[in-house]
N, C-alpha and C positions, 0 to 999 in steps of 0.2 A: 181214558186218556189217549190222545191222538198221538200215535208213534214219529218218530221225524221220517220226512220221503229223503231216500236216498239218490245220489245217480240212476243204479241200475233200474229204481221203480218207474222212470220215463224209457225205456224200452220199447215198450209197446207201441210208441209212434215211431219207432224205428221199420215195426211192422207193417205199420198200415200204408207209413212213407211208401216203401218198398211194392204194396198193390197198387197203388196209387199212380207212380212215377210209370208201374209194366203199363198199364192202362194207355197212359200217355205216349210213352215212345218206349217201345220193346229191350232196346236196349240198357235200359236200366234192371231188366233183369238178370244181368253179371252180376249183379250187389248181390242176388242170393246165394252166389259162391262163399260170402261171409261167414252166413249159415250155416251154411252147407260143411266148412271147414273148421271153424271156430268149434264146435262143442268136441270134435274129433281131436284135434289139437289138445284143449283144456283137460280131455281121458287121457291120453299118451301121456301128457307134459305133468300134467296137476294130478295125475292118478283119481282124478273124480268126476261127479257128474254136477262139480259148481255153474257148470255151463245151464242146464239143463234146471236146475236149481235156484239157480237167482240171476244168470243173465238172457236167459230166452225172451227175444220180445214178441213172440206169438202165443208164449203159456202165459206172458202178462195183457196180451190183448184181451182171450178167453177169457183170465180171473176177472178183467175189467168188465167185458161185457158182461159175462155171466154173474156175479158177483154185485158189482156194482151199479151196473143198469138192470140187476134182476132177469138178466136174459134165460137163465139158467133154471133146471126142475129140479135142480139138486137131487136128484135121485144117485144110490150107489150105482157105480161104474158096473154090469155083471162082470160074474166072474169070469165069463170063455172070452170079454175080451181085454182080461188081466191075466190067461193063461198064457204060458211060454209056448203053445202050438200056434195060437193065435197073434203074439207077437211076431216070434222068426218066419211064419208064414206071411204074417202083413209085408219084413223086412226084405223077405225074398220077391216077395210081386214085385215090393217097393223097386228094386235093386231091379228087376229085372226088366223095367219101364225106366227104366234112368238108362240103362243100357242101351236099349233101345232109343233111346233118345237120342244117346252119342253116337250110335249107330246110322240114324236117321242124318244127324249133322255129318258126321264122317263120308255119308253119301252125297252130298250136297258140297262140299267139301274137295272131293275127286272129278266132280261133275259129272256123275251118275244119274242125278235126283236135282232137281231145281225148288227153289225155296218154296217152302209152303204157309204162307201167311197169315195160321192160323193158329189157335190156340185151343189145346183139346181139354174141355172139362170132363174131369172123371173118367181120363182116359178112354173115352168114349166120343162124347159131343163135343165137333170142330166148332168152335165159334170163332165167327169171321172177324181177324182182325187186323185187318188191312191198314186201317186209319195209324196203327201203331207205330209204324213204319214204311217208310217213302225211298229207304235205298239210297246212298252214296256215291261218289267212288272212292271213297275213304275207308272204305267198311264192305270187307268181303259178307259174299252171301250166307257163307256158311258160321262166321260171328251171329248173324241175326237167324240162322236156322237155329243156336244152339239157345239161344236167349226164347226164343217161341217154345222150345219144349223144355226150359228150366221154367221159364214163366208157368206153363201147363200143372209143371209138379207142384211149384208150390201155391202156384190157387187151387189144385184140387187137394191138394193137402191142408190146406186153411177150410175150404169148403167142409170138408170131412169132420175137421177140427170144430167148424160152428155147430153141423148136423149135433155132434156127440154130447157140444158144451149146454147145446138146448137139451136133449134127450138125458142127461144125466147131470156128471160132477162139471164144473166151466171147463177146469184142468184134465177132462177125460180124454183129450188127443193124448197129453202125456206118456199115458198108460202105453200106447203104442205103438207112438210115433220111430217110424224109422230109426229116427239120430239118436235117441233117448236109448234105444234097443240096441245099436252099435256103441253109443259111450259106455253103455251098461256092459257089455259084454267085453269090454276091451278094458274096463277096469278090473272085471272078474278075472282078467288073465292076468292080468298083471299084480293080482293077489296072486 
């Protein structure tokens, strides 16, 4: 028997919206501020990880692809990286390239640094992306310095995300995803 689709199960084009639009013009990646603060929000406020549960629309893109288009090997997730070293360690890189991010904007910012109009996959490989943005004078340089390295995080974060959903469970970013690791431990405290 076919279950009824809810709101929250269209999601996932919430996701893809969101690669889609950075692609096109950079500046639409302030929308991943949404993200970024919604599931943190719903821990504080809701004492739970409903965010992470049934409104994430990136663990519903994964279920999609992996699941429904068979993208996925269903293999078990291992376990070193369902252990708590290998979370809080993923959470601290994580935190610590976000930092750097805002660091990097903050530079840009004081005019130290001039914009760099790129977009670094896997915190690693700049990929040139000029075509995203043509510059203003509406829109200081350092709004579009911060949108290139939020854009950075979460398409190497979705990248990650596809790598794991192919090599394992669809929903195996879950496991370690940064925010998932912060709502988690911030409802543990507040038990």
């Amino acid at each position: 028997m076919k279950t009824k689709k809810k709101w929250n199960d269209w999601l996932w084009i919430w996701s893809a919206l969101y690669l889609s639009l950075g692609f096109f013009n950079i500046m639409f990646a302030w929308l991943g501020l949404i993200c970024f603060i919604t599931p943190l929000l719903v821990a504080i406020f809701g004492k739970s990880k409903a965010y992470c549960n049934s409104y994430c629309g990136r663990s519903q893109l994964f279920n999609l692809l992996g699941n429904k288009l068979h993208l996925s090997r269903n293999k078990p997730t291992p376990k070193w990286v369902r252990s708590k070293w290998w979370r809080y360690g993923f959470l601290t890189f994580f935190m610590t390239m976000f930092l750097n991010m805002l660091y990097v904007t903050f530079l840009v910012f004081n005019g130290t640094n001039g914009l760099k109009q790129a977009v670094k996959l896997l915190w690693t490989f700049k990929l040139p992306w000029q075509f995203a943005y043509h510059g203003t004078p509406f829109i200081a340089e350092w709004t579009a310095q911060f949108a290139f390295g939020f854009y950075s995080i979460m398409l190497t974060s979705t990248v990650l995300g596809i790598i794991t959903m192919i090599l394992f469970k669809p929903r195996s970013w879950c496991v370690y995803c940064p925010m998932g690791t912060m709502t988690q431990t911030i409802c543990r405290i507040q038990k």
